[in-house]
C-alpha positions, 0 to 999 in steps of 0.5 A, spaced: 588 848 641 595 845 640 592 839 640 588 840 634 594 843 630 597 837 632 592 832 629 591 837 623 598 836 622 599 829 624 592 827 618 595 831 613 601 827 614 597 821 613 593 824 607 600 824 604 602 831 604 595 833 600 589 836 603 584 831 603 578 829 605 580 827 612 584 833 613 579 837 609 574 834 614 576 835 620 579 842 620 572 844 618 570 841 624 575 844 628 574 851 626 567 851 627 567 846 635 573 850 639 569 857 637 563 852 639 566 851 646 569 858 648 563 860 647 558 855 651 563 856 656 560 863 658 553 859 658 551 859 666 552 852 669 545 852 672 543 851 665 546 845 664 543 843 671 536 845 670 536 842 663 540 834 664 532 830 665 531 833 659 537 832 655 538 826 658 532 823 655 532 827 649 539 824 647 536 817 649 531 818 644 536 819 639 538 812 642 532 809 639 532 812 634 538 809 631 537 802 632 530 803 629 533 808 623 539 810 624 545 809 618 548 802 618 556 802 616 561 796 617 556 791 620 553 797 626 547 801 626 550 808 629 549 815 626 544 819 625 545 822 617 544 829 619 547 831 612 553 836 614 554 830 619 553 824 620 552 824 629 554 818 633 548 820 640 553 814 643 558 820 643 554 824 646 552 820 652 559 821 654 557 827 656 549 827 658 550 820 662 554 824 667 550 831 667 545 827 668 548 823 674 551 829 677 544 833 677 541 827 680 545 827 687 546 835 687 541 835 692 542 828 696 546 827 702 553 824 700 556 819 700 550 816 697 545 812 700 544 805 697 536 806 693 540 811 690 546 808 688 540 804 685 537 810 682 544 811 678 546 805 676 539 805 672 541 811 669 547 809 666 545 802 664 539 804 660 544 807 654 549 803 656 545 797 653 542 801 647 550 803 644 552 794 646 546 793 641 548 797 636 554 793 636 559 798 639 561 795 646 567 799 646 563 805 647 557 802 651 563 800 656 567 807 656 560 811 658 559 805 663 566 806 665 564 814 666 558 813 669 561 809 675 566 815 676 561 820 677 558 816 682 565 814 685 567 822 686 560 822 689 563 819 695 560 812 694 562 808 701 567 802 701 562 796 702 558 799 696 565 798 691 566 792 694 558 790 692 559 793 685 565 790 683 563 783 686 557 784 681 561 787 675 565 780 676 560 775 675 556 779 671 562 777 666 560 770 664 554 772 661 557 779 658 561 773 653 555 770 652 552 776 649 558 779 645 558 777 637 564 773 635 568 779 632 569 782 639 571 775 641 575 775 636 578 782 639 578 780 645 582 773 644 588 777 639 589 781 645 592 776 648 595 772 642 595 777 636 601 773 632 596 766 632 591 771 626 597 775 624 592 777 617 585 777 621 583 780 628 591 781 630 593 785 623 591 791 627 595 790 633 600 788 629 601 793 625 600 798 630 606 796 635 611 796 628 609 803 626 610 805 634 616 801 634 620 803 628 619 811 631 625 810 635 626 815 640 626 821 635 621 818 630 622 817 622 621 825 621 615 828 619 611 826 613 617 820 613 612 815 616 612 808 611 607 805 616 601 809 615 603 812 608 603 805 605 596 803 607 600 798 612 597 801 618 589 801 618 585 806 621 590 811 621 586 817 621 581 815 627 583 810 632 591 808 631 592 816 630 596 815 635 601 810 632 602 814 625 604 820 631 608 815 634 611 812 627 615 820 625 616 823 632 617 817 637 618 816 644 619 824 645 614 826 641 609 821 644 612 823 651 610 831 649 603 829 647 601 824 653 604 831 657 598 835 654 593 830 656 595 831 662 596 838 663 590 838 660 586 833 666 591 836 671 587 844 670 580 840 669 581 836 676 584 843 679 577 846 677 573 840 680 577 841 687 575 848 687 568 847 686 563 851 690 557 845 690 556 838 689 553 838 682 559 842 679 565 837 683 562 831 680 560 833 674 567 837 672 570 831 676 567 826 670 567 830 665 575 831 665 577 824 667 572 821 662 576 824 656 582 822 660 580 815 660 579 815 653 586 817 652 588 812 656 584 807 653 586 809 647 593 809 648 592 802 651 589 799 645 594 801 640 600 799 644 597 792 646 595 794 653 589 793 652 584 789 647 581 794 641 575 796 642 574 802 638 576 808 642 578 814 639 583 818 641 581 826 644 581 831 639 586 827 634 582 822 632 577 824 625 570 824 627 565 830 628 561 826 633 566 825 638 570 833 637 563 835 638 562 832 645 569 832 647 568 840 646 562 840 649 565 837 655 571 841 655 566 847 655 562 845 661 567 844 665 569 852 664 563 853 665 564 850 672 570 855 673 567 861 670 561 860 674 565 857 681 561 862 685 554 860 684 551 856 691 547 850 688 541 853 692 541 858 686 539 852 682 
């Protein structure tokens, strides 16, 4: 909730001190996805369980359905037009790719033996080379990403991280190959941005100037030059952060990085008291998935990281992206409210 009053002022700020369509946007969305997530929070976990096969296909349908259908903006082919919103099922997947997994080991002896493993790494590669095609191969690595860290809380054993490192290495090589010359681009800027100062390091660039002219105690509120005169691209999504940074500095930085993780502290207490195998992993996943989203994020705008288009948790505009981290948030409550539940009951 503090989060949201933070990203509601720091867009409002960035909309000039006028209440405009991104601000407008996103507290609608706001006002209607955090009563969304209390409310599914009381919704009994074995739902989630008992449903995951079918939510799983059903959002890898959607997959499809985008890449066949879906509405094109900037070159990628991602949404679906549902007319009060415009959903992004990729953001979903954050969700069901975990769910789905978790589902599949509740009932398997752990750690997991290696046709499971298999098993596994199917279900996650499957929507993970639907969303690269779109081309969105941020996302499409991010929910990879989460899929190995459900697989990891697992308990996988140690020869088997060795062998899937070993094959992530190689498998380099031919990712290049097939990555679009804007995402080389991207990836080439992060190491150089100064060499394309204009083009694919302009980003990055501006990003650090707004982060670094904050100081320690920021410019001031709606004192932000960086953002307010358009220097700073995409400060409402993904380089909220850097607008955030510009007028509170390192010390409203540190006090926003705090609730993140206070925030993933009491999501990980959850998943430790966690009765069976399914809630463990799955809130486990959930909460370190939105954590790794603010990591990279974070990353990204500071030039720890290459841009990949990850948007910041709750900050960031974007309905697609609130409605599955809250979907998230009130799943792993499910997990706690519901913590008495055996897995022989589901």
């Amino acid at each position: 909730l503090i989060l949201g009053f933070i990203s509601l002022a720091t867009m409002y700020s960035t909309d000039g001190g006028e209440i405009l369509y991104h601000t407008k946007s996103h507290f609608l969305k706001f006002a209607i996805f955090f009563p969304m997530m209390i409310f599914l929070s009381f919704i009994n976990i074995k739902f989630w369980h008992s449903g995951s096969y079918l939510f799983y296909l059903i959002i890898l349908g959607l997959l499809v359905w985008v890449s066949l259908y879906g509405v094109q903006s900037s070159g990628s082919k991602r949404w679906i037009n549902l007319y009060f919103i415009n959903l992004q099922p990729s953001e979903l997947m954050k969700i069901f790719v975990p769910l789905m997994i978790a589902s599949f080991y509740s009932d398997k002896s752990l750690p997991p033996k290696f046709k499971n493993l298999v098993v596994a790494a199917f279900i996650i590669i499957v929507p993970g080379l639907l969303i690269a095609k779109q081309p969105d191969l941020g996302t499409a690595i991010l929910i990879t990403t989460s899929g190995v860290i459900a697989i990891f809380l697992s308990g996988i054993r140690l020869a088997h991280i060795f062998l899937g490192l070993a094959f992530v290495i190689g498998a380099i090589p031919f990712l290049w190959s097939l990555m679009y010359d804007y995402q080389k681009s991207r990836v080439l800027s992060f190491f150089s941005p100064e060499q394309d100062a204009l083009g694919s390091g302009y980003h990055l660039i501006q990003s650090k100037i707004a982060l670094g002219s904050g100081g320690l105690f920021g410019k001031g509120y709606m004192n932000g030059t960086q953002s307010k005169l358009d220097f700073l691209p995409e400060n409402h999504t993904d380089f909220i952060f850097s607008a955030f940074g510009e007028e509170f500095g390192f010390i409203g930085v540190l006090l926003l990085i705090t609730l993140y993780v206070l925030a993933v502290m009491r999501g990980m207490s959850i998943s430790i008291k966690a009765t069976d195998n399914f809630a463990r992993i799955l809130s486990g996943t959930l909460i370190l998935t939105i954590f790794l989203y603010v990591l990279v994020n974070i990353g990204m705008v500071i030039g720890l990281l290459p841009i990949v288009g990850a948007p910041l948790p709750i900050m960031s505009y974007g309905g697609s992206s609130m409605l599955s981290i809250m979907l998230g948030l009130s799943i792993v409550m499910s997990c706690r409210i519901y913590s008495q539940d055996q897995i022989s009951n589901y």
